[in-house]
N, C-alpha and C positions, 0 to 999 in steps of 0.2 A: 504494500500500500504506500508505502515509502516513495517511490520511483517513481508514481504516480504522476503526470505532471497536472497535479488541478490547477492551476494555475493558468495552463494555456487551456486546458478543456475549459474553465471559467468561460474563459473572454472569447474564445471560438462558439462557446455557447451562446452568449449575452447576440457578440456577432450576426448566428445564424438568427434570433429572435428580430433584430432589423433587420436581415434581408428579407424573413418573413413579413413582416410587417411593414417595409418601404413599398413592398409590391403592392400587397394588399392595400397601402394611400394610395399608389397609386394607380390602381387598376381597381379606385374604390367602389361597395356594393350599391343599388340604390337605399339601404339602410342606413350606410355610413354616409352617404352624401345626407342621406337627411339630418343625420347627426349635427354633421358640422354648419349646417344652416343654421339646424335647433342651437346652437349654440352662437352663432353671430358671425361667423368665418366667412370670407367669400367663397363663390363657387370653385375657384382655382386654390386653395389653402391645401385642399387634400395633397397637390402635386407638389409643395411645397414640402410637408409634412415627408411624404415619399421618400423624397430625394435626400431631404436630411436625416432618415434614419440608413437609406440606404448610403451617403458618405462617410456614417458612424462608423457601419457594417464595416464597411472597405478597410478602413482608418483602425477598427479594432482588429482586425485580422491580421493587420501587417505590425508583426510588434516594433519597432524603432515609431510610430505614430499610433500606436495603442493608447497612450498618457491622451492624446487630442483625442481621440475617439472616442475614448469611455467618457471625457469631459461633456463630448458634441451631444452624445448617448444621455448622458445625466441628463442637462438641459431640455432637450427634444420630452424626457418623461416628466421634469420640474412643469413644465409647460402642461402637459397632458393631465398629469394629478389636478393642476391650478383648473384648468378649464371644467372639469368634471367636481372639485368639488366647490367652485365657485356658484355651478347649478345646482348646488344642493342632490348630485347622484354620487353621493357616499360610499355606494356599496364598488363601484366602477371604477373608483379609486385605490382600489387594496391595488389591482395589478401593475397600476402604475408605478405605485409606492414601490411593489417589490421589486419591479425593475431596475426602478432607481437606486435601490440599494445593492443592489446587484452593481448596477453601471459604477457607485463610489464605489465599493469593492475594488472592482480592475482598476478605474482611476489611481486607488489608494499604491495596489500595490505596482503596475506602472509607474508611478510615480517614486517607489521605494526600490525600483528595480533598476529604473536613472540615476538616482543620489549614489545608491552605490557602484554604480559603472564610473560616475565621476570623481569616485570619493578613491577608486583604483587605479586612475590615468594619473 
């Protein structure tokens, strides 16, 4: 269990979840498009949304831009959680949360995995 690398299966994980999800903004359902109206977005936000989970995706996958990625990743959910429990749908909130904590996770330790590449040149 040692050998293990959780670490990159983490953030290959977090990854695959935005490319699922970049597709799905943007190849969104006529459900989701409803969503984002019901909530104030214009008609074009879905493709926005898209694109920025799927730049996470890329950016987490390639570790020397993993630190940006997971940071892009937080945001993109920071954003998600806010909209959903700004309407008062609480419950539609957990999975953003837990992404999010997911996303600082890899942030954290990208970020701890930099300091000490620099802390040995």
């Amino acid at each position: 269990m040692r050998n293990l690398p959780w670490k990159s299966i983490l953030a290959w994980l977090l990854a695959a979840f935005f490319v699922v999800g970049g597709i799905g903004n943007i190849f969104v359902s006529p459900e989701i498009a409803a969503d984002y109206r019901r909530w104030g977005y214009p008609d074009w936000f879905h493709f926005l949304t898209g694109a920025l989970e799927l730049s996470a995706a890329v950016l987490i996958a390639y570790r020397p831009t993993r630190l940006w990625g997971a940071c892009l990743a937080s945001g993109v959910m920071v954003a998600a959680a806010f909209t959903v429990l700004s309407h008062g749908e609480f419950a539609h909130a957990i999975a953003p949360l837990i992404v999010l904590a997911v996303a600082l996770t890899v942030s954290f330790l990208a970020f701890r995995e930099k300091a000490s590449q620099h802390a040995g040149s």
